[in-house]
N, C-alpha and C positions, 0 to 999 in steps of 0.2 A: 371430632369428639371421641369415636372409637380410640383412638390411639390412648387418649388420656385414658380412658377403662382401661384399656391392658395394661396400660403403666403402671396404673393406681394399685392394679389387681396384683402383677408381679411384683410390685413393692411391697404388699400386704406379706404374701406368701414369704417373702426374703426376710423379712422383719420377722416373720409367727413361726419358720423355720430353724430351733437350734441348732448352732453346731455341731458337728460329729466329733466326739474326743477319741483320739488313738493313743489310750495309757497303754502301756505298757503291764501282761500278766503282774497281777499281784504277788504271784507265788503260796507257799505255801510255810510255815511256822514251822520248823523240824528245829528238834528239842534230843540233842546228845545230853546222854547221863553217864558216867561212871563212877564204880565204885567198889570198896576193896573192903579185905579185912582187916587189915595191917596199914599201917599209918607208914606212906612212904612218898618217895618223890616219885611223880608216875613221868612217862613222856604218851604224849596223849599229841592224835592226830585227830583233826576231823574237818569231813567238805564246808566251805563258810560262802562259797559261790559257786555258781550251775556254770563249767566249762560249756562255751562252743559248741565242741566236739570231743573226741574221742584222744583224738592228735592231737588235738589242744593241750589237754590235761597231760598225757603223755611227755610232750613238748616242755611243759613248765609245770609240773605240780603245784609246786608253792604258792602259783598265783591264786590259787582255787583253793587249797588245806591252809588249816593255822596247823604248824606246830606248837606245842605248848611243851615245856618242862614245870609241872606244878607240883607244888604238894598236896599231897590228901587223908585224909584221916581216914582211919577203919570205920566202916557203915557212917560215914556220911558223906551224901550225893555230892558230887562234882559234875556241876552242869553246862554246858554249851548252847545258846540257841541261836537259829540262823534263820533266813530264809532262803527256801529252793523254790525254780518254778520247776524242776522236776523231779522230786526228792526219790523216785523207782528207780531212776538211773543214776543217780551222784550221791545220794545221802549214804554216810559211810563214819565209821568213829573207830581208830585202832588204840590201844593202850597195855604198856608196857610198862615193866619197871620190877624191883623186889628178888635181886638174884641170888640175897644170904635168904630171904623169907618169903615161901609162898603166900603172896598177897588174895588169889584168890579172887581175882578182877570178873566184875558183871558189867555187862554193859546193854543200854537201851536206846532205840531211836523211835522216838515219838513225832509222827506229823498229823500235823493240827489236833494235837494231844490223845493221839493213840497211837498208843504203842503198837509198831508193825515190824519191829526185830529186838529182841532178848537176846544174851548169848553168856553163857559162863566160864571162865577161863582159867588156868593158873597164875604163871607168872605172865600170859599177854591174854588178850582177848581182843577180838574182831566184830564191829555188829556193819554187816551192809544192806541195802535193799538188793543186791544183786550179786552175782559172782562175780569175782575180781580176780 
């Protein structure tokens, strides 16, 4: 009769015990903004996935940055949003463009909607969380 109590017991426990879920970081909402004064065709870079590594990104850039060639209007935002799960080390937005006209490019990177780099530029501008 013992034996069925510990059955009964360990069955209880297995059943009233949930399983452990192993998702996967969420990351984090990083939000590329640029913007000019001059209505022009920009070429715009920015991180859209968290390389590996270091070698990695090195290795293949592309796999990780969109290039874009877009257009954009003077003062109004051209926006990007991505997720990172580590946006201190890969969150990154370059933009170019305007070489008859100083466009006057700003750029911003917002994660989880604070802004944590500004940058003002002429005809390029650079916003990263880190030196490159």
């Amino acid at each position: 009769m013992a034996a069925g109590v510990v059955l009964a017991t360990f069955a209880a426990i297995a059943v009233a015990t949930p399983p452990l879920a192993h998702a996967a970081p969420a990351g984090h909402q990083v939000t590329y903004t640029v913007t000019t004064t001059s209505d022009l065709t920009a070429n715009i870079r920015y991180m859209n996935s968290d390389p590996p590594s270091q070698a990695a990104f090195d290795a293949d850039a592309s796999k990780y940055m969109n290039a874009v060639h877009a257009p954009i209007t003077g003062g109004v935002p051209l926006v990007y949003t991505t997720t990172l799960i580590n946006p201190n080390q890969w969150a990154i937005v370059t933009a170019s463009g305007g070489l008859r006209v100083n466009p006057e490019f700003h750029c911003e990177i917002a994660v989880d909607g604070q802004v944590v780099v500004s940058q003002q530029g002429g005809s390029g501008v650079q916003c990263s969380t880190r030196p490159w």
